[in-house]
C-alpha positions as CSV (number, residue, x, y, z in Angstrom):
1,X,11.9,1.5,74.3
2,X,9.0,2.3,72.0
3,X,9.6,4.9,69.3
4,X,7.6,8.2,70.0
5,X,6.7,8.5,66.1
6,X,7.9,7.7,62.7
7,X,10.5,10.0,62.6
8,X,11.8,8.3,65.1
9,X,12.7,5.0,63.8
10,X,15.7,3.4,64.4
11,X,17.4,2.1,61.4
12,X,18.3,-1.4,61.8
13,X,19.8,-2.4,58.4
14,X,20.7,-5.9,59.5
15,X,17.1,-6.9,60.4
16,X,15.3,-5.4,57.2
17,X,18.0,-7.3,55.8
18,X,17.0,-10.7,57.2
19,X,13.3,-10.0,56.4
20,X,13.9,-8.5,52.7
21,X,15.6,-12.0,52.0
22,X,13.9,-14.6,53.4
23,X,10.0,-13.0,53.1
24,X,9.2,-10.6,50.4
25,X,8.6,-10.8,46.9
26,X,8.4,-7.4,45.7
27,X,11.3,-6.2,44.5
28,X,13.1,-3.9,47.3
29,X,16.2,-2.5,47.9
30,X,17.6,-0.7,50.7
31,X,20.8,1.6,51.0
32,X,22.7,2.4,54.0
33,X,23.9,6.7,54.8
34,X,26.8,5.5,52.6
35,X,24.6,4.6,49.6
36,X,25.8,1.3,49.2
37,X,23.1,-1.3,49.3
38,X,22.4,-3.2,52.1
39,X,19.8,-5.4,51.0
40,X,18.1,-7.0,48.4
41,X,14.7,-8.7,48.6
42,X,14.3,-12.1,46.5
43,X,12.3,-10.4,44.1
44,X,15.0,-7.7,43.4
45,X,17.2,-10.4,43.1
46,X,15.4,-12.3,40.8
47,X,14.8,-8.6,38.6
48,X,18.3,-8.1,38.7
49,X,20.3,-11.3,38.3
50,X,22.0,-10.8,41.6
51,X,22.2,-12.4,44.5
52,X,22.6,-11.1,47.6
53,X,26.1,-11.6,48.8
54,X,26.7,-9.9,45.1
55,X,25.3,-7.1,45.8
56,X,25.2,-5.7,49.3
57,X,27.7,-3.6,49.7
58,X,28.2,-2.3,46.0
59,X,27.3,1.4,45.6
60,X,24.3,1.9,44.1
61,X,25.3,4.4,41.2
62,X,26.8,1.2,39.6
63,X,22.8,-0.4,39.0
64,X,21.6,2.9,37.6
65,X,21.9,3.4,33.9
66,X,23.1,6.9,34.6
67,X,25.9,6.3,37.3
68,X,26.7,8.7,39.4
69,X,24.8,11.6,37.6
70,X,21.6,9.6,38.0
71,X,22.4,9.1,42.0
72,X,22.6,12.3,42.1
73,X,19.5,13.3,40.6
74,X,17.6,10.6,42.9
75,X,19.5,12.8,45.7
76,X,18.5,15.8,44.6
77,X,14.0,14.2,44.1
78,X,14.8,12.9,47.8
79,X,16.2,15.5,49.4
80,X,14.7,17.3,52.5
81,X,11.3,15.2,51.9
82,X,10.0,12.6,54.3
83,X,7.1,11.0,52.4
84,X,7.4,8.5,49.0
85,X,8.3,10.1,46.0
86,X,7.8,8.1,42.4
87,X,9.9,8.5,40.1
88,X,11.3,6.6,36.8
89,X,15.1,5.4,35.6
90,X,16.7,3.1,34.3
91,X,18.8,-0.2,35.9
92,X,21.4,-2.4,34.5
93,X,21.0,-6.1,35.3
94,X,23.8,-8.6,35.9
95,X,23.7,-9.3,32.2
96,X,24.1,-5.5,31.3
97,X,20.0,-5.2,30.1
98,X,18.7,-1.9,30.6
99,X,15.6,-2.1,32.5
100,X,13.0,0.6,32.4
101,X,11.8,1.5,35.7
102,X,9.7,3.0,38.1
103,X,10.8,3.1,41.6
104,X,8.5,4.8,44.8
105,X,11.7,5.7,47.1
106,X,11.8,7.4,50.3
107,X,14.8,8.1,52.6
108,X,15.1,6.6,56.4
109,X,16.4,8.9,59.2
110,X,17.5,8.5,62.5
111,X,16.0,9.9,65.6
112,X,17.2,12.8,65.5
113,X,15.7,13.4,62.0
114,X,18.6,12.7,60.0
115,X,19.1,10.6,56.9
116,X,20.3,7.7,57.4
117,X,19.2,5.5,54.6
118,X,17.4,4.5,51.6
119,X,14.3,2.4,50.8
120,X,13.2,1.6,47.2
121,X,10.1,-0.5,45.7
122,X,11.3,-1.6,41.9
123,X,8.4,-1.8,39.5
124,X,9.9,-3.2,36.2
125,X,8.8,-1.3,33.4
126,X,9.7,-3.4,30.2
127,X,6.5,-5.5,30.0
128,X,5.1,-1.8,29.2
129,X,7.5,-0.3,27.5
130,X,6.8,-3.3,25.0
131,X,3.6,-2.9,24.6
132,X,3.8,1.1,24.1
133,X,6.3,-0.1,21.5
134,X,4.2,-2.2,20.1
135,X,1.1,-0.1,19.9
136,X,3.4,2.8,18.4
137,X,4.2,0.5,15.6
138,X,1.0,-0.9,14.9
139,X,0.0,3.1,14.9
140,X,2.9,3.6,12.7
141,X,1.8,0.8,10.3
142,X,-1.5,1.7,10.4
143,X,-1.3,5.2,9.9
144,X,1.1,4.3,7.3
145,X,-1.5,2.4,5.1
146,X,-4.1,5.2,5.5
147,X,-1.4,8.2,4.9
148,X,0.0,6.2,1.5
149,X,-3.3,4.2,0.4
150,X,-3.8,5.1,-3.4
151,X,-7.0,5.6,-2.7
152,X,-8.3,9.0,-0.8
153,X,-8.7,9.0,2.8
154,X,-9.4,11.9,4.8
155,X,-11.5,13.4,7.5
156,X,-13.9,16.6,8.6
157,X,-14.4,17.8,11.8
158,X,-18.5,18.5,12.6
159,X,-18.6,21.7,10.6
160,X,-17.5,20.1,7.5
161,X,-13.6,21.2,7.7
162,X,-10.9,18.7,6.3
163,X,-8.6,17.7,9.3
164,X,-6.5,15.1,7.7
165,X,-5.5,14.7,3.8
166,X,-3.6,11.6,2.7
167,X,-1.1,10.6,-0.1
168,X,-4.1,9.4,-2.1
169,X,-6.2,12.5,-2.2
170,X,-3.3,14.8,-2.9
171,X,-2.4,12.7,-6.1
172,X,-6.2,12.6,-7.2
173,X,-7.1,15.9,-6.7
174,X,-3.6,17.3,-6.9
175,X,-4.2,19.6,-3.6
176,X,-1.3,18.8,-0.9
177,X,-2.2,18.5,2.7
178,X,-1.5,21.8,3.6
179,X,-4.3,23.5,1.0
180,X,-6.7,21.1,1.9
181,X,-6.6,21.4,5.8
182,X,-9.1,23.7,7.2
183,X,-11.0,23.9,4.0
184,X,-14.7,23.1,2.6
185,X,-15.0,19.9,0.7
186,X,-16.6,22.5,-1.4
187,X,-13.8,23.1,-3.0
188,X,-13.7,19.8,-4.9
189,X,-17.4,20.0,-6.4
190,X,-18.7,21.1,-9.3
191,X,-20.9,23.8,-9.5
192,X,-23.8,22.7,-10.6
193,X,-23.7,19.8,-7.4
194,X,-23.1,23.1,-5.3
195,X,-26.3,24.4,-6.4
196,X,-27.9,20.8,-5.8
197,X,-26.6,21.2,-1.7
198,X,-25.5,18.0,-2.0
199,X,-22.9,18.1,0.6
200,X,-25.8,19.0,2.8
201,X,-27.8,15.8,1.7
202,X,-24.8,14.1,2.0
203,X,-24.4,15.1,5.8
204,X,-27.8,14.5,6.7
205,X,-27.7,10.9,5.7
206,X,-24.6,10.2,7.5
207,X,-25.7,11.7,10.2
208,X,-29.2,10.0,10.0
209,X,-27.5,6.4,9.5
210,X,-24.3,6.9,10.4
211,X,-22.8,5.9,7.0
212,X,-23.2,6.7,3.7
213,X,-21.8,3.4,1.2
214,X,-20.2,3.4,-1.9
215,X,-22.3,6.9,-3.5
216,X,-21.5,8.0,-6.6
217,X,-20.9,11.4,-8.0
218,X,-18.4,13.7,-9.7
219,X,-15.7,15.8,-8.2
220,X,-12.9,18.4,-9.6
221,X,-9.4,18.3,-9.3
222,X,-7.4,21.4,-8.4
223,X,-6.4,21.7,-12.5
224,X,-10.0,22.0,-13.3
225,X,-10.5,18.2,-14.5
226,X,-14.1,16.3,-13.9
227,X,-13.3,13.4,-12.0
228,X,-16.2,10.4,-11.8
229,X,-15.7,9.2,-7.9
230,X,-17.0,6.4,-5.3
231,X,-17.0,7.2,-1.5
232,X,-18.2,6.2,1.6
233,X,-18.8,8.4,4.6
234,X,-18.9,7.2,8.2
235,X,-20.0,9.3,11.2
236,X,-17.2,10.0,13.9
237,X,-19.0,10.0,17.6
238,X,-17.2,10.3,21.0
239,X,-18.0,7.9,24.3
240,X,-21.2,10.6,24.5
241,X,-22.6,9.9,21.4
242,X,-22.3,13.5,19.9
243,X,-21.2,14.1,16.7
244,X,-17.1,15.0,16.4
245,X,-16.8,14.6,12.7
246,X,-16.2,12.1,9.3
247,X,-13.9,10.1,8.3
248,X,-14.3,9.3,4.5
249,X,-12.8,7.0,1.7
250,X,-13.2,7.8,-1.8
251,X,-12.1,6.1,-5.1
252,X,-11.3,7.4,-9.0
253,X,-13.5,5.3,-10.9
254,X,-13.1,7.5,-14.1
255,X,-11.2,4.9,-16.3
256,X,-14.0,2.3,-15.0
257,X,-16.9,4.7,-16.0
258,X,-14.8,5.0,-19.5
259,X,-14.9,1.3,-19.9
260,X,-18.5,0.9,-19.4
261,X,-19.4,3.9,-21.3
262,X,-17.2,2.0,-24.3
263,X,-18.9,-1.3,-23.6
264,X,-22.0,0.3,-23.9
265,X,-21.0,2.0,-27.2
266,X,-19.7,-1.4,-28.1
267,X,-22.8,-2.6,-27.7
268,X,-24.5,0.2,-29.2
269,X,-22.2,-0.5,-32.3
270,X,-22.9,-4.1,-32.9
271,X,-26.6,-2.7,-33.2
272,X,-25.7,-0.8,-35.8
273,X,-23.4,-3.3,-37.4
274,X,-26.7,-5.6,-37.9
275,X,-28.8,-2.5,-39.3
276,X,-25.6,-1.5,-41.3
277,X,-25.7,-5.1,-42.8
278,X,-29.1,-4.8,-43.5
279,X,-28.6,-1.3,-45.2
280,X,-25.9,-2.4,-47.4
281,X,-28.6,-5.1,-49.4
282,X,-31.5,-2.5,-48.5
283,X,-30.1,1.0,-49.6
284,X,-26.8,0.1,-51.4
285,X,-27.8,-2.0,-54.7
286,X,-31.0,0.1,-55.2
287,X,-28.5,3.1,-55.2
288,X,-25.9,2.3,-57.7
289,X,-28.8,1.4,-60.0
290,X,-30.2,4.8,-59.6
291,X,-26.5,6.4,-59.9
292,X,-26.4,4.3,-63.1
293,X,-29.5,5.3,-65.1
294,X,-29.2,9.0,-63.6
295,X,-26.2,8.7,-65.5
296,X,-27.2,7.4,-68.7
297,X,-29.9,9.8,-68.7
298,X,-27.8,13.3,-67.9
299,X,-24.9,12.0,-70.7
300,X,-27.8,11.8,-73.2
301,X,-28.5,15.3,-72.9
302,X,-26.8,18.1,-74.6
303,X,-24.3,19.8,-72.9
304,X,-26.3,23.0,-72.7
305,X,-29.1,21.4,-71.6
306,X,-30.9,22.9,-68.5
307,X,-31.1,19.0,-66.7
308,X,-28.0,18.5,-67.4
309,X,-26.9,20.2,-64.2
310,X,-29.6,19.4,-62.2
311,X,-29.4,15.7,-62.8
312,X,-25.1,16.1,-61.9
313,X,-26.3,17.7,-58.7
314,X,-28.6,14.4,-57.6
315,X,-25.6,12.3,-58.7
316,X,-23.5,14.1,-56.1
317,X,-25.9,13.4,-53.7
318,X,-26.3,9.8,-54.1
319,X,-22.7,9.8,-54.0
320,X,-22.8,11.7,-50.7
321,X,-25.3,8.8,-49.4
322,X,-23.2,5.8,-50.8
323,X,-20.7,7.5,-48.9
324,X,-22.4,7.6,-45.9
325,X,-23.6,3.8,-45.8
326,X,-19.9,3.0,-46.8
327,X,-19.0,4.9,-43.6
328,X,-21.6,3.2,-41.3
329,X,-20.5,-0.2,-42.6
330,X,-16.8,0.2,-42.2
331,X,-17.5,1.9,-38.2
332,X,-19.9,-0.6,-37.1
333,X,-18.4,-3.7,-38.9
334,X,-14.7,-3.0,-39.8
335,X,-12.7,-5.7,-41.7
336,X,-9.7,-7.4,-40.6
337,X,-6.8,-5.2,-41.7
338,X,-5.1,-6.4,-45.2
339,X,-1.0,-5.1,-44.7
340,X,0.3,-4.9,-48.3
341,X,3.5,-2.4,-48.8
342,X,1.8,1.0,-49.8
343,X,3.2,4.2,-52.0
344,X,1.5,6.6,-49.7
345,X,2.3,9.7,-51.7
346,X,0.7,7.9,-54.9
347,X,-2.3,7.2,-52.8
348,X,-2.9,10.5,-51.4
349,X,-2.6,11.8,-55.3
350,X,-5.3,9.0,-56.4
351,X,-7.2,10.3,-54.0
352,X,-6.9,13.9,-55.0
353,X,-7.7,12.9,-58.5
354,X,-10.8,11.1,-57.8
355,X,-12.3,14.0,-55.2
356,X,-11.2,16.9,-57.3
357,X,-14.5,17.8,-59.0
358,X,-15.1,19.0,-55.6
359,X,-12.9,21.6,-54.8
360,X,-12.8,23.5,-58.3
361,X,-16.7,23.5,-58.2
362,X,-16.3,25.5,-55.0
363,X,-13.1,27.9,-56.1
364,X,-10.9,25.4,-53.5
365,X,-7.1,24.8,-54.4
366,X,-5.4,21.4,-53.0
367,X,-1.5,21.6,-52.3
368,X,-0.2,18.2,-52.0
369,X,3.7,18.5,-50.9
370,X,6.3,15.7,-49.9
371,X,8.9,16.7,-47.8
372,X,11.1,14.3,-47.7
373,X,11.9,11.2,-49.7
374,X,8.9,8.8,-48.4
375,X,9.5,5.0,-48.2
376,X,6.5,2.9,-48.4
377,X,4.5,1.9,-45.9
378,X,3.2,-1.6,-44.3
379,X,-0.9,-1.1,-44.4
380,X,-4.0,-2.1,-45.6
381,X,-4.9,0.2,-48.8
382,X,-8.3,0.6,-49.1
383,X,-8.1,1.9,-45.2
384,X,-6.0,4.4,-46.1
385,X,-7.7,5.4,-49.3
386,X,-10.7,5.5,-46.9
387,X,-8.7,8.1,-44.0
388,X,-7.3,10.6,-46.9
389,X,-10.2,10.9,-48.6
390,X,-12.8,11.4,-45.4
391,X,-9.7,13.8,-43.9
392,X,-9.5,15.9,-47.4
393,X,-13.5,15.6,-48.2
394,X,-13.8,17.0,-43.9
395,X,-11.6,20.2,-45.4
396,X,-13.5,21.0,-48.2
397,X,-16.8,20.8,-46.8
398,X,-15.1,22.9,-44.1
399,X,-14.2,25.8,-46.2
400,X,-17.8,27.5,-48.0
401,X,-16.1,28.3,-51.2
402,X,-12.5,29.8,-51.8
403,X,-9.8,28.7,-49.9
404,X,-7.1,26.0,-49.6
405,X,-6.2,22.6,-48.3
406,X,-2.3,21.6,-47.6
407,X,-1.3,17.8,-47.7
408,X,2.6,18.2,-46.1
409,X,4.2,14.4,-45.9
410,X,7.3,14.3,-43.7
411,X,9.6,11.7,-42.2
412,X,10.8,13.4,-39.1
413,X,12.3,10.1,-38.0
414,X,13.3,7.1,-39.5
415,X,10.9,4.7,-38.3
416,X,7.7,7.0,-38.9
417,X,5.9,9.3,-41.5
418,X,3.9,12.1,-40.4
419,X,0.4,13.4,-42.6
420,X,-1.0,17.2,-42.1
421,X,-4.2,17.8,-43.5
422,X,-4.7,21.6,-43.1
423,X,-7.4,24.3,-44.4
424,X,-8.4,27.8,-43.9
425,X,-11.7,26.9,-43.0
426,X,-13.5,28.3,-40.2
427,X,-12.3,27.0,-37.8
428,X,-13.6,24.1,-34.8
429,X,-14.8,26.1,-31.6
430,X,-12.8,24.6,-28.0
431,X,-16.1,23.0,-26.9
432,X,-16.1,20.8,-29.8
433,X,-12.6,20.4,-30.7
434,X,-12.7,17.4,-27.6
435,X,-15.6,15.4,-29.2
436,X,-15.2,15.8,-32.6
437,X,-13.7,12.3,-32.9
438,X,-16.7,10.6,-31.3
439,X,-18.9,8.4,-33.1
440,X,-22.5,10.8,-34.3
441,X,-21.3,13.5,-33.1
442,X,-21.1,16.3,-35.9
443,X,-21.5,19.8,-36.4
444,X,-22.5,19.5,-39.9
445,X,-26.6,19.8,-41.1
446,X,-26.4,16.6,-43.1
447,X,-23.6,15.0,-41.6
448,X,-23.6,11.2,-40.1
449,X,-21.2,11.8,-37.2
450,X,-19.1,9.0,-38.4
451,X,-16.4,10.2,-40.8
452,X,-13.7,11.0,-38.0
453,X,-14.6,8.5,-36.0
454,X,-13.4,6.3,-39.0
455,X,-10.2,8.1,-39.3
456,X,-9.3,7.3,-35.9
457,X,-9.9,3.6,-36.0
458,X,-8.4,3.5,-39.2
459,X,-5.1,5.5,-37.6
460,X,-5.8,3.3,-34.2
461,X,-5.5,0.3,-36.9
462,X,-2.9,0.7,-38.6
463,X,-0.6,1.5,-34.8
464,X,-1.0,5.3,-35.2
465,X,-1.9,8.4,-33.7
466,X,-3.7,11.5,-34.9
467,X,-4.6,15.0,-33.2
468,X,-6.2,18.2,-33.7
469,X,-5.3,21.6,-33.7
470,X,-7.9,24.6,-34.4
471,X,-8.8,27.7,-33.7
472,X,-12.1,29.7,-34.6
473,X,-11.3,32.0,-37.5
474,X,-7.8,29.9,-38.0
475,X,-8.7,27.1,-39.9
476,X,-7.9,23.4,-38.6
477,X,-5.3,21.0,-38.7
478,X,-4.8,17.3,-38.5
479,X,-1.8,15.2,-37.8
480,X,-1.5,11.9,-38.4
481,X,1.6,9.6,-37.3
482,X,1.8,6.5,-38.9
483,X,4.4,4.1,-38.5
484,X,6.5,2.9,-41.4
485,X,5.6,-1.3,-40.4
486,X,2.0,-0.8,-39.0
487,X,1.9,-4.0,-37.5
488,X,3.9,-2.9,-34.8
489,X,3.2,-0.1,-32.1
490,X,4.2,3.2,-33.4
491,X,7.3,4.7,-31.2
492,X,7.1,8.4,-29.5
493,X,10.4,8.2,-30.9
494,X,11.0,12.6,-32.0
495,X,7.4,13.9,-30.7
C-alpha cells in the first residue's frame, strides 16, 4: 500500500541497507531507534576505515569524538524536528584520526509519526580545516613580518587617522601603538612642514595616482629629535573603488643623509686641501719674511718709542694669520700620525710658556694643575702641541680681559688620562654649543671656523674623545679623554 505522505514512511532498515552498500558514494550513515548503526554507504566506509560488517550494529556515540555527551547533543539539535538540520562534530576513524565534520542529519519516523531512526550525510571537513590552517599561518607569518619589520609600517583610515602601528614605528618614533592609534600623522611633523600642508599635498597625490614612491622629508620623534625619512604611500580602495584608507612604509635614512653630508664635506675638504697647499707657498713664506723684518725693525727702536707698540701689535697679527693657514693646512691635509712616548704635563707647560704673552696682556691668569701622578702617553707631539694650544688660545680669546683658565690633568683610571680646559668666559649659548665643533662654523668676528674642528680630529686621532659643557654667563668647559697607548681605541672604562 502506497504511503499517504512523508510522514508516513515506513522504515525499512534492511533495504536502505542493501542500497547504501552497493550504490552510493556519498558518505551516509543510518541508525536504527536504538542508535546503533545500521548502515554504512561505501563512501562512509571508505571516510572511516570501516567496513560494513564492522560497523553495523556498534552504537554510534563510539564514532563521535565526544561519546555519549556528543550523541546527546545531536539528540537534543534533532529532537521534535522533521526537516534536515546541519550541523558540525567531530568522528574518530578506525585509526583513531579525528575528523572534522559537517553532517546534514534528520531523523526517520514511523507512521504514526514516531522516531524511528536516523539518517546522516558526512561531509569531511579536513581538506578545509587545512587550508583555514594554512591561511592562518601564512596570516600569522605575514602579519608577523609587517608587525616586527625594522622599518615603519602603518596605516590611516580616509580621514587621515593611524589604524595600525608596528614594531618599527614605535622604535623610530618611540610612540607605542596605543598613543599612535586614532591620531593625526600630525603629530610626527615639524612645524614648519605643518605650515607647508604637506600632509594635504601628500594626500592629494596618493589619491590622484594612487601611490606616492620613495618621498623624502623630515619627521620628529616623540623626544623632540629631527629625523631625515623615506616613505611610500599607497591608496587603500574597496571592490567599489572608494577610498577606505593608506597603508604606508617609511624608512630612517638619517645616518645615510649623515654619510652623504660627510662625503660631501669630504669632498668639500679636498678642495680646500689643494687651495690650502697653494696657500702655504702663496701666503706662508711671504709671511715669515714680513714677521722677520717687522721684527728687526720694532727691536731697533727704543723701548719708549711710540712704534714700538704699534709694530708688536702687527706682529701679533701676522702671528694670528700664520696661525690660521697652519690650521687650514693641518684640517684639510692632516699628516699621518707620528706616536712617540709623550710627557703630557711638560707639553701642556711648553705650551703655556710660549702663549703666555697673551693672557698677561689681557689681565688673564692660567692655572695648570696635575692631579695625579701622569704616565706618559703614546702620541704624535706636534698634534698635541697643536690641541692644547688651539683649546687654551679658544679660552683666552673667550674671556675679554680679566679672568682665568684651569688646566686639571687626572687619571681617573689606569688605562686613560683625562684633560679639562675651563674658563670664566662668557659662556657658549645651547644653539651653538651642538655646532661648535663643525668645520667654519664660528662665533668669532675674525675667526676661521677651524680651530675646534682640529681639536676633534686631533682627539678623534689619537683614539679619544672630547665634549663640551657651557652655560651662558658660566663660562665653558672641555674634556678631553685620551688614552694612555693611542694606537688603540680608548675604553669607556669609569665614564
Amino acid at each position: 500500500m502506497k504511503p499517504s505522505s512523508p510522514h508516513d514512511q515506513v522504515w525499512e532498515p534492511d533495504l536502505c541497507y542493501q542500497h547504501c552498500r552497493t550504490v552510493c558514494t556519498e558518505a551516509i550513515l543510518t541508525a536504527g531507534r536504538d542508535w546503533q548503526l545500521s548502515s554504512l554507504s561505501r563512501g562512509a566506509q571508505k571516510l572511516l576505515g570501516y567496513s560494513a560488517d564492522e560497523a553495523i550494529g556498534c552504537p554510534l556515540e563510539l564514532l563521535l569524538k565526544g561519546g555519549t555527551a556528543e550523541l546527546l547533543r545531536v539528540k537534543q539539535l534533532l529532537n521534535g524536528l522533521s526537516n534536515v538540520q546541519e550541523f558540525e562534530s567531530v568522528m574518530i576513524s578506525k585509526d583513531g584520526n579525528a575528523l572534522p565534520m559537517r553532517l546534514s542529519a534528520s531523523l526517520l519516523k514511523d507512521a504514526h509519526d514516531r522516531p524511528n531512526g536516523f539518517i546522516a550525510i558526512l561531509h569531511d571537513l579536513s581538506p578545509i580545516r587545512h587550508l583555514e590552517t594554512e591561511i592562518a599561518r601564512r596570516d600569522q607569518f605575514f602579519a608577523s613580518i609587517l608587525r616586527n619589520s625594522a622599518d615603519a609600517i602603518f596605516t590611516l583610515d580616509s580621514k587621515e587617522k593611524i589604524t595600525s602601528w608596528n614594531k618599527g614605528a614605535e622604535a623610530i618614533f618611540g610612540y607605542t601603538e596605543e598613543e599612535m592609534l586614532g591620531k593625526s600623522l600630525e603629530v610626527l611633523m615639524p612645524s614648519y612642514l605643518r605650515e607647508q600642508k604637506e600632509l594635504e599635498k601628500i594626500s592629494a597625490v596618493t589619491q590622484a595616482e594612487g601611490y606616492l614612491r620613495s618621498y623624502q622629508t623630515q619627521r620628529l620623534t616623540k623626544d623632540g629629535q629631527m629625523l631625515d625619512v623615506l616613505f611610500t604611500r599607497t591608496a587603500i580602495r574597496d571592490a567599489q573603488g572608494q577610498l577606505i584608507g593608506y597603508s604606508s612604509v617609511l624608512k630612517n635614512i638619517t645616518e645615510q643623509k649623515l654619510v652623504e653630508r660627510h662625503l660631501a664635506q669630504t669632498e668639500k675638504l679636498s678642495a680646500i686641501g689643494e687651495l690650502a697647499a697653494g696657500l702655504a707657498h702663496e701666503i706662508k713664506n711671504p709671511l715669515a719674511g714680513i714677521k722677520g723684518a717687522i721684527e728687526i725693525i720694532r727691536d731697533s727702536l727704543q723701548p719708549h718709542h711710540p712704534h714700538r707698540q704699534i709694530l708688536g701689535e702687527v706682529l701679533s697679527e701676522v702671528g694670528r694669520i700664520d696661525r690660521s693657514v697652519i690650521n687650514l693646512l693641518s684640517y684639510s691635509k692632516p699628516k699621518k700620525p707620528d706616536f712617540v712616548k709623550v710627557d703630557l704635563v711638560k707639553l701642556i707647560e711648553s705650551v703655556i710658556s710660549f702663549l703666555q704673552k697673551v693672557p698677561d696682556s689681557k689681565g688673564i691668569r692660567l692655572h695648570l694643575a696635575a692631579r695625579c701622578e701622569v704616565p706618559q702617553i703614546t702620541g704624535d707631539e706636534n698634534e698635541l702641541k697643536q690641541l692644547f694650544m688651539n683649546m687654551i688660545l679658544n679660552s683666552l680669546e673667550a674671556i675679554e680681559e680679566r679672568g682665568n683658565v684651569w688646566i686639571d690633568v687626572n687619571c681617573p683610571v689606569s688605562s686613560r688620562v683625562t684633560i679639562e680646559v675651563a674658563d670664566d668666559g662668557p659662556g657658549i649659548s645651547p644653539e651653538q654649543l651642538g655646532k661648535i665643533f663643525l668645520p667654519f662654523f664660528t662665533s668669532k668676528k675674525h675667526g676661521t671656523g677651524l680651530g675646534l674642528a682640529t681639536c676633534k680630529r686631533i682627539v678623534t686621532n689619537h683614539g679619544g674623545l672630547i665634549r663640551v659643557d657651557s652655560e651662558p654667563g658660566k663660562g665653558t668647559r672641555f674634556t678631553i679623554d685620551l688614552a694612555l697607548n693611542s694606537r688603540m681605541p680608548m675604553s669607556l672604562e669609569g665614564r
